[in-house]
Legacy VTK file of the C-alpha trace (Angstrom):
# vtk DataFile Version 3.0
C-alpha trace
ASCII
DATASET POLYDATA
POINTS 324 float
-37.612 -49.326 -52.796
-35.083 -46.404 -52.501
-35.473 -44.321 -48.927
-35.370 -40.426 -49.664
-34.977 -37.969 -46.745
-36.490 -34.666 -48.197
-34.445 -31.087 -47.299
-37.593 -30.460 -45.016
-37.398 -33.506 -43.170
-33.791 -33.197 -42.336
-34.181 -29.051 -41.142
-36.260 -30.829 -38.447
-33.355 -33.059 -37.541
-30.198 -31.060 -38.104
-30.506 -27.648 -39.115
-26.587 -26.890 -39.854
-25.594 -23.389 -39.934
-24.472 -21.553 -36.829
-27.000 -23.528 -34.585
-26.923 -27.134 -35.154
-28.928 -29.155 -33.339
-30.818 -25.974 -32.472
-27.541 -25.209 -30.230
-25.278 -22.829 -30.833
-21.513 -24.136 -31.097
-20.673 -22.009 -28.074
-22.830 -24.554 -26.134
-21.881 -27.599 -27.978
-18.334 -26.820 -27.512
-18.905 -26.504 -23.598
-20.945 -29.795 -23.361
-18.058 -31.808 -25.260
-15.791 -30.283 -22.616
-18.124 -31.169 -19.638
-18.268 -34.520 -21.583
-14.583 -34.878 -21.427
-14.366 -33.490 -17.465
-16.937 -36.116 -16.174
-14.872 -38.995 -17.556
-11.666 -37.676 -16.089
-13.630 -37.344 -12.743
-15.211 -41.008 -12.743
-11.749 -42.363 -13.731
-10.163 -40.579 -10.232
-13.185 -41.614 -8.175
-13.161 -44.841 -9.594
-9.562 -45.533 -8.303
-10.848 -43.987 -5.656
-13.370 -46.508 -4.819
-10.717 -49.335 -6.159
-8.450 -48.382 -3.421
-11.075 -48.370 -0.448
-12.419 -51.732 -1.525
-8.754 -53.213 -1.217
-8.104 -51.387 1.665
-11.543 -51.423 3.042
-9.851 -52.739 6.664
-7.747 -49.906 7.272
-9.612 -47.090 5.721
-10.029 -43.964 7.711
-13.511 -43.111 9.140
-14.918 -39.863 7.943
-17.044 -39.461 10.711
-13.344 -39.120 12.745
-11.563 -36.906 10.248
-13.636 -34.294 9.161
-15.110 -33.045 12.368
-14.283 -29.269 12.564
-15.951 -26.608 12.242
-13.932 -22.968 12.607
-14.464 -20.913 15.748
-15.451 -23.740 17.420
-13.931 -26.829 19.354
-15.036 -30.200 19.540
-16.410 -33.165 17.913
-19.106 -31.911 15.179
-18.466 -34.591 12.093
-19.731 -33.687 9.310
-21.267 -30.459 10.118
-19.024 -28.303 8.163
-18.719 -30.207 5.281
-22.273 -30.317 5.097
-22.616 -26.934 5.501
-20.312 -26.161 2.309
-22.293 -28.795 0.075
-25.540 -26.388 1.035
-23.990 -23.233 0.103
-22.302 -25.325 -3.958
-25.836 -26.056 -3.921
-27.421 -22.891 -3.418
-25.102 -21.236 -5.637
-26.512 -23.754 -8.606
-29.861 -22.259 -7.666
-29.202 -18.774 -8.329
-27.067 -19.306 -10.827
-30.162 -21.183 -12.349
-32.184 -18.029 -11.706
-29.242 -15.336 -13.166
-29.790 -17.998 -16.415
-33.601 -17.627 -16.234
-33.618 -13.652 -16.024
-31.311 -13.464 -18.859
-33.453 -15.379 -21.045
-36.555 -12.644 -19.541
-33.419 -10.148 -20.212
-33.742 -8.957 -17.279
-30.306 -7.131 -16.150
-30.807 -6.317 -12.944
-31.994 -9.775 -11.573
-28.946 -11.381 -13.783
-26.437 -8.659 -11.798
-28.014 -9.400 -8.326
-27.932 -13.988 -9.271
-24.774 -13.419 -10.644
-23.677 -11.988 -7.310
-25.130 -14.090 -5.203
-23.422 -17.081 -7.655
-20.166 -15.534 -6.860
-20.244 -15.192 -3.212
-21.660 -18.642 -2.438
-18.171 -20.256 -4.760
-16.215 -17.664 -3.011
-17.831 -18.671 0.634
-17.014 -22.803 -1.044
-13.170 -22.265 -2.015
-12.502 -20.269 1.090
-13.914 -23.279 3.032
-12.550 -25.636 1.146
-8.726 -24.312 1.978
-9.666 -23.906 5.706
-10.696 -27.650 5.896
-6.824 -28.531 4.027
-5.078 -26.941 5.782
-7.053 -28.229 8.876
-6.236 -31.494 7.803
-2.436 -30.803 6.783
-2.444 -29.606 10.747
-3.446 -32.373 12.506
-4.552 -31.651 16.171
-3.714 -35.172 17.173
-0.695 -36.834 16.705
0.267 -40.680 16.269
2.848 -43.029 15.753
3.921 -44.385 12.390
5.361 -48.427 12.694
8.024 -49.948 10.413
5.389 -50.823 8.258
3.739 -47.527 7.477
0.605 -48.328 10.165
-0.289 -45.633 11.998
-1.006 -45.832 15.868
-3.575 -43.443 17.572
-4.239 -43.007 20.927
-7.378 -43.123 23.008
-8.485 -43.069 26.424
-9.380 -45.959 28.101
-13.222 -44.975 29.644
-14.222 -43.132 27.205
-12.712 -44.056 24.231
-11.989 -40.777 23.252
-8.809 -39.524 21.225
-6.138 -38.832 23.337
-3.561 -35.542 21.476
0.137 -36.151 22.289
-0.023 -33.091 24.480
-2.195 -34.823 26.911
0.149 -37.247 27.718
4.141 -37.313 25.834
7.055 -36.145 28.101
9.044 -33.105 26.348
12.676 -34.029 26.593
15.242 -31.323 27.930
17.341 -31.522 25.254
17.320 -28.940 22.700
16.093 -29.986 19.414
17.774 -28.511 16.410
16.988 -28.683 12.553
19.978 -29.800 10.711
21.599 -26.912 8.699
23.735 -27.064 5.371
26.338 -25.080 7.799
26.502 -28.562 10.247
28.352 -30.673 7.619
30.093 -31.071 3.546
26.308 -33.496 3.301
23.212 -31.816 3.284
19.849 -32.563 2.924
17.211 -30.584 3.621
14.278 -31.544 5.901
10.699 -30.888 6.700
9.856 -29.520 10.251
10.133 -31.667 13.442
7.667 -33.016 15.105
6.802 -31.833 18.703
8.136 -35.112 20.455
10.175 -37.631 19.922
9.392 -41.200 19.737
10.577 -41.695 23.171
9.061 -38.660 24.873
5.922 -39.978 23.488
6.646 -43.474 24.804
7.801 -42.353 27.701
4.339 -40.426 28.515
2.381 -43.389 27.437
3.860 -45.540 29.925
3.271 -43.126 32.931
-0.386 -42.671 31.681
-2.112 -45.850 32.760
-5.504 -44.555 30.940
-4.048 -44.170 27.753
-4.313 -46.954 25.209
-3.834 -47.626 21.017
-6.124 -47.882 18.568
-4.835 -49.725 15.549
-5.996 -48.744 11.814
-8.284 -51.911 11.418
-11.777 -51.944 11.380
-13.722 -54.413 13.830
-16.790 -56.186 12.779
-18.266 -53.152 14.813
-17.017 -50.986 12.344
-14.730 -49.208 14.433
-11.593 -49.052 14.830
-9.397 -51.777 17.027
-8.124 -50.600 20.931
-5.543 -52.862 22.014
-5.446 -53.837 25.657
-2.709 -52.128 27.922
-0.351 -55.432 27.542
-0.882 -55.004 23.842
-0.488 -51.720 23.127
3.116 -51.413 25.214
4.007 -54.253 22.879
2.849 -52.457 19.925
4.857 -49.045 20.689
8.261 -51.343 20.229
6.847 -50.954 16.484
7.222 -47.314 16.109
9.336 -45.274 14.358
8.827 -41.749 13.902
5.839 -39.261 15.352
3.156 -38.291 12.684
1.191 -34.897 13.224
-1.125 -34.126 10.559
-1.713 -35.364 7.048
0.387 -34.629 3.967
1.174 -36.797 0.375
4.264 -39.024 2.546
2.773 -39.428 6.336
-1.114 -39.389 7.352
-2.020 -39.527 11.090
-5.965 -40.018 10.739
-4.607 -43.538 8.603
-3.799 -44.686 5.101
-1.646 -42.547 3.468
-3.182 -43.808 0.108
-6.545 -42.044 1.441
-4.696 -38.795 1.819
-3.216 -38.802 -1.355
-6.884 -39.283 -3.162
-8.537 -36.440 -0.304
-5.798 -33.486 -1.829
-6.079 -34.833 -5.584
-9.680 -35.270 -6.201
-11.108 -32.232 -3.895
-7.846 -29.764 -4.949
-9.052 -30.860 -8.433
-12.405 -29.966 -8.028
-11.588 -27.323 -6.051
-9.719 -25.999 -9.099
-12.433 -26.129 -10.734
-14.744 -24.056 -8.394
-12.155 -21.189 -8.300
-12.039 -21.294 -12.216
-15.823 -21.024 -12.037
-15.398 -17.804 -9.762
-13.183 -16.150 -11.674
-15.249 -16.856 -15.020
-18.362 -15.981 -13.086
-16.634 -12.704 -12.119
-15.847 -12.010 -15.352
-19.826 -12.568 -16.853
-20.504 -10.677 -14.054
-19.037 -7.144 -14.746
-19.948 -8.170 -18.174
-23.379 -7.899 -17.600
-22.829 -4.845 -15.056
-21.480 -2.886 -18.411
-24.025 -4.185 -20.722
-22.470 -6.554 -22.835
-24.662 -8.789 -23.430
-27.515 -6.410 -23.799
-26.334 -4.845 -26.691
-25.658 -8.646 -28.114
-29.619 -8.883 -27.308
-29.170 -12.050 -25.454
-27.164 -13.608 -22.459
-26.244 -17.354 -23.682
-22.646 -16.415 -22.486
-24.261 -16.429 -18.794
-26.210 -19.600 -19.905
-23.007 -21.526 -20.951
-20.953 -20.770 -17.760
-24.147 -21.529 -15.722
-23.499 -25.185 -17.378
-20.032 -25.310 -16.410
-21.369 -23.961 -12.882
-24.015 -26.996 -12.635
-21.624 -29.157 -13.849
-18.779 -29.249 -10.922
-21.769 -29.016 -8.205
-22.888 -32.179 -9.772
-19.214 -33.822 -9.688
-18.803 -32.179 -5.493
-22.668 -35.015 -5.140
-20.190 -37.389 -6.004
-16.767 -36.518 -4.439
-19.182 -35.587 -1.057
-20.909 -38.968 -1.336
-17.285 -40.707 -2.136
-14.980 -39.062 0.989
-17.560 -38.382 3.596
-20.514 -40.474 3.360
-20.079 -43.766 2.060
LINES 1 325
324 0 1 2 3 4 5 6 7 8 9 10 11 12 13 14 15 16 17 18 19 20 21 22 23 24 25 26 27 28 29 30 31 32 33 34 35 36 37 38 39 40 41 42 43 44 45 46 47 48 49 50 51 52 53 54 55 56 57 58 59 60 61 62 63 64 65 66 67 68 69 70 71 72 73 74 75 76 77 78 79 80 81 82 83 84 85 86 87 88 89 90 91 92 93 94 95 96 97 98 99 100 101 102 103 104 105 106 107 108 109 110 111 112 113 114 115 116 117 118 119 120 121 122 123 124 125 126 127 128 129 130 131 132 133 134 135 136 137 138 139 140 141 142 143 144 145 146 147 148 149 150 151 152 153 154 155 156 157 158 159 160 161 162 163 164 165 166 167 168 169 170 171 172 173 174 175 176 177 178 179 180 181 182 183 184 185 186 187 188 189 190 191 192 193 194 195 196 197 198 199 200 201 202 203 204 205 206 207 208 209 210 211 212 213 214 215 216 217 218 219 220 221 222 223 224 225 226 227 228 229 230 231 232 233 234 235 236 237 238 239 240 241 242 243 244 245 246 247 248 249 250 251 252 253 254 255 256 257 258 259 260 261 262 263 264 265 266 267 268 269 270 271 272 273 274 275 276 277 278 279 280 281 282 283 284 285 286 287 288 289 290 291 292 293 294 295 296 297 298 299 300 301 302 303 304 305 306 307 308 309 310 311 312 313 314 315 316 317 318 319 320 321 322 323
């Protein structure tokens, strides 16, 4: 017995035209995008998560990276990070409500979510640069071994970092960059480090407090202090002073783990500040009356998908880098 789909039947199904699905192809063509995003995203965090598994021994502890906050000193992990994965959220909210109004066409309450959208991604991207270049700083130091392992230094009763300052002997000696003008060779250089190797040897040795932690994780699930005997043996490993965090030389450990923190959260970040500037745009759009005069606001409903979309993927990248 032949099957026969009726025109009625398939109007409920697929009603072609300019709205299939009952969606206009504005919003289909932003969902295949979104589509597309989320499996570039899971295939970074899932290398991601590759890496840390095979490195799970020397990974860095997020609790001991990411504990500034601006304005103020001290230990407060987490805090700030926290504190801009409130304020992505937030912004989802009322971008949620600007959708919501538009649908009530409502201008004013679109104009004042919009706003409120805007400042929240503005208040994220500003943060999200403070906390890079916070990390490019440094406000440690260590020591980098033959074999890429980095060596930090803690005191010995409280088990405290230790900065270089506290303890490393600056030389007499001026230090000079080398110039193109110095020789017919030339190759330019980044900037050096506070200390040298030695100075910071040298100021370990006449601090009798001061002791290294190694990159490995104990079954405590922190990282290793050597004993004094130990760690003097240790220094005989280094090689060059690390200060800070960039794509070659990371002083809070793995440089694999540094690579990943810049590519996923600049990506993302990317993201957020095209979201601004888009949001920006819808914004002064609706200020003029654009979309009034269309008699709808899907263009504010589309962007608000794109908006929902990279707070969803900054769940993931915050569960990925700072809490697991």
């Amino acid at each position: 017995m032949d099957t026969t789909v009726t025109t009625e039947t398939q109007g409920k199904v697929w009603d072609g035209g300019n709205e299939p699905l009952k969606a206009s192809y504005g919003k289909m063509m932003m969902w295949f995008f979104l589509v597309s995003d989320a499996l570039t995203f899971s295939g970074f965090l899932a290398a991601y998560g590759f890496s840390r598994f095979k490195f799970i021994e020397t990974w860095p502890i997020a609790d001991e990276v990411f504990t500034h906050v601006p304005f103020f000193h001290g230990n407060y992990p987490m805090y700030y990070v926290a504190f801009m994965t409130f304020i992505l959220i937030m912004s989802s909210v009322t971008m949620v409500l600007a959708v919501d109004a538009g649908h009530k066409m409502k201008k004013n309450s679109v104009i004042w979510y919009m706003f409120l959208t805007v400042i929240g991604g503005a208040i994220f991207v500003g943060s999200q640069a403070w906390e890079w270049a916070t990390f490019i700083q440094g406000d440690y130091g260590a020591l980098e071994t033959k074999g890429g392992r980095i060596l930090q230094f803690v005191d010995a009763n409280t088990g405290k970092r230790v900065a270089l300052d506290d303890f490393a002997k600056a030389g007499h000696g001026e230090r000079v960059e080398h110039e193109r003008k110095n020789g017919v060779w030339f190759f330019s250089e980044g900037t050096l480090p506070t200390y040298t190797v030695n100075e910071v040897v040298e100021g370990f040795k006449a601090h009798s407090n001061v002791l290294i932690r190694t990159e490995t994780i104990n079954e405590e699930g922190e990282k290793t202090v050597l004993s004094r005997e130990d760690s003097l043996k240790k220094l005989g490993s280094a090689t060059m002073v690390v200060e800070g965090a960039n794509l070659i030389h990371n002083e809070y450990g793995s440089r694999l783990f540094a690579d990943f923190f810049f590519f996923i959260t600049g990506f993302h970040g990317f993201h957020v500040f095209s979201g601004v500037i888009i949001n920006i745009i819808i914004f002064f759009n609706v200020i003029i009356g654009t979309y009034e005069r269309r008699g709808h606001y899907e263009m504010v409903e589309k962007v608000g998908l794109y908006w929902h979309f990279v707070d969803l993927v900054w769940v993931f990248v915050f569960t990925f880098f700072y809490l697991v």
